[in-house]
N, C-alpha and C positions, 0 to 999 in steps of 0.2 A: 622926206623924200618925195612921197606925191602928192606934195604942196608947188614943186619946185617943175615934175613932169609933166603937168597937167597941158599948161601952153605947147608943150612941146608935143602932146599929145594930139592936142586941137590943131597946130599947125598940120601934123601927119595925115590926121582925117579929112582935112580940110582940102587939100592938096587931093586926093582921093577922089572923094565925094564932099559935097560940100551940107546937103540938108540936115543929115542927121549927125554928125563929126561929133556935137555937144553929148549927145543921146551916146553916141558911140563912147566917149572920155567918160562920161562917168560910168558906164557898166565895166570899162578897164578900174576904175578906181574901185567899185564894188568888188570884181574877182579877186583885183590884187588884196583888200582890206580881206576878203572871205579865207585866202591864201597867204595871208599874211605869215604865219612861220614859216610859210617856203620863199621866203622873200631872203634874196642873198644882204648881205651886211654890208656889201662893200659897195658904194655908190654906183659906179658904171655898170658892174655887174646886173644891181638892182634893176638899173636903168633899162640896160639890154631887155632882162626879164619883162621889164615893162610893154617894152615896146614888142616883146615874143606874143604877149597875149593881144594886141593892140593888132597885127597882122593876122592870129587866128580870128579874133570877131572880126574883122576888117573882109577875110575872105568867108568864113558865114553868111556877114552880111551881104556880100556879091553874089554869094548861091542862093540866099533868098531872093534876092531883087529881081534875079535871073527867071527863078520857077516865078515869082508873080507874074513877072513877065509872059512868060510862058503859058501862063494859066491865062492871064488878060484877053490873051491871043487866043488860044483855044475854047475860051467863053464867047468869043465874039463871033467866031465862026459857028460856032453852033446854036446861037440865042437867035431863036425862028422870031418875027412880029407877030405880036399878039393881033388878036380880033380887030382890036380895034385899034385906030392908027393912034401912034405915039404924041404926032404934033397936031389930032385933029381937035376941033371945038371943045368936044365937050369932054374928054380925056384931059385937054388942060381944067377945064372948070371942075370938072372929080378932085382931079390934083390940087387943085386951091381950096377946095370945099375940105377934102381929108389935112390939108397944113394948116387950116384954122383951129381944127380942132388940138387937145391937148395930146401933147410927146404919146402919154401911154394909151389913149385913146387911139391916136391914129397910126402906133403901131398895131395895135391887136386888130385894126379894121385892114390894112396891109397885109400883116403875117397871113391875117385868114383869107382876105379874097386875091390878095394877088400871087402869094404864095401858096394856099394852100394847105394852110397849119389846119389842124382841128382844134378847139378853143380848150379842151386837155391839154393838145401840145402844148400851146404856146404858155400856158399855166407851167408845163416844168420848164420850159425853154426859160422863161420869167423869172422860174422859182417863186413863182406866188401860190394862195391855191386857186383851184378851178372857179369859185366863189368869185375869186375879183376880178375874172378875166372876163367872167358870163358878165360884173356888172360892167366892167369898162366897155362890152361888146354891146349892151342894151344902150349905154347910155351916148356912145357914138353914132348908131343908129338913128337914138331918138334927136339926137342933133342933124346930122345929113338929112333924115326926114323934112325936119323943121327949112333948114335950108332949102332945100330942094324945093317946100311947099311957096315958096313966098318969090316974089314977083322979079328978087336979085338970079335968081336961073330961070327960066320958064323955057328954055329949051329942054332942057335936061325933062323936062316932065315926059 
């Protein structure tokens, strides 16, 4: 049975919304398999059922999309410009300095100075312990340092 509704499913999503239609057909396939003894015998019926759960995520997912929305909007309005300007010099040359280094390095150097974490938090935020956070925090440090010191920024000094 939902070997046979799957297209029919994709076509409905698709028709919808088009990004996530695929994402949307298999979490119909997940509930209906998790529901499956409530699954009627008779084909069309089945069918119907199918496409019952296919309209509730369908309209979930229009109430999510809506609050993101929503939230987008009222983060925009209230996101004040930092100190220092977004597209000046050396805010971009920070920003290329912090992407060279590695993922977990140059998040724990983000969390802490542009967020605001304490290097505990971001140890549970992580789930690591505090130990790898202090060393990924020295040892990004001692990279920007290094950077910074050599002739590739000499503005920044």
């Amino acid at each position: 049975m939902t070997g046979e509704i799957g297209p029919e499913l994709l076509r409905y999503f698709q028709r919808r919304i088009s990004s996530d239609a695929p994402d949307l057909v298999a979490e119909v396939m997940v509930t209906v398999w998790r529901k499956r003894a409530l699954l009627p015998s008779e084909h069309e019926h089945a069918r119907m059922w199918c496409f019952g759960i296919a309209r509730n995520l369908l309209r979930n997912y229009s109430r999510g999309e809506r609050r993101r929305s929503e939230l987008s909007s009222a983060l925009r309005a209230t996101v004040s410009v930092t100190d220092v300007e977004l597209g000046s010099e050396e805010a971009v040359a920070i920003r290329d300095l912090i992407a060279k280094l590695g993922p977990d390095l140059a998040e724990v150097v983000t969390l802490t100075h542009w967020e605001g974490f304490s290097l505990a938090e971001i140890a549970r935020l992580q789930g690591v312990p505090a130990a790898t956070v202090r060393g990924r925090y020295r040892r990004a440090r001692l990279a920007l340092l290094a950077a910074l010191s050599t002739d590739v920024a000499p503005t920044l000094l």
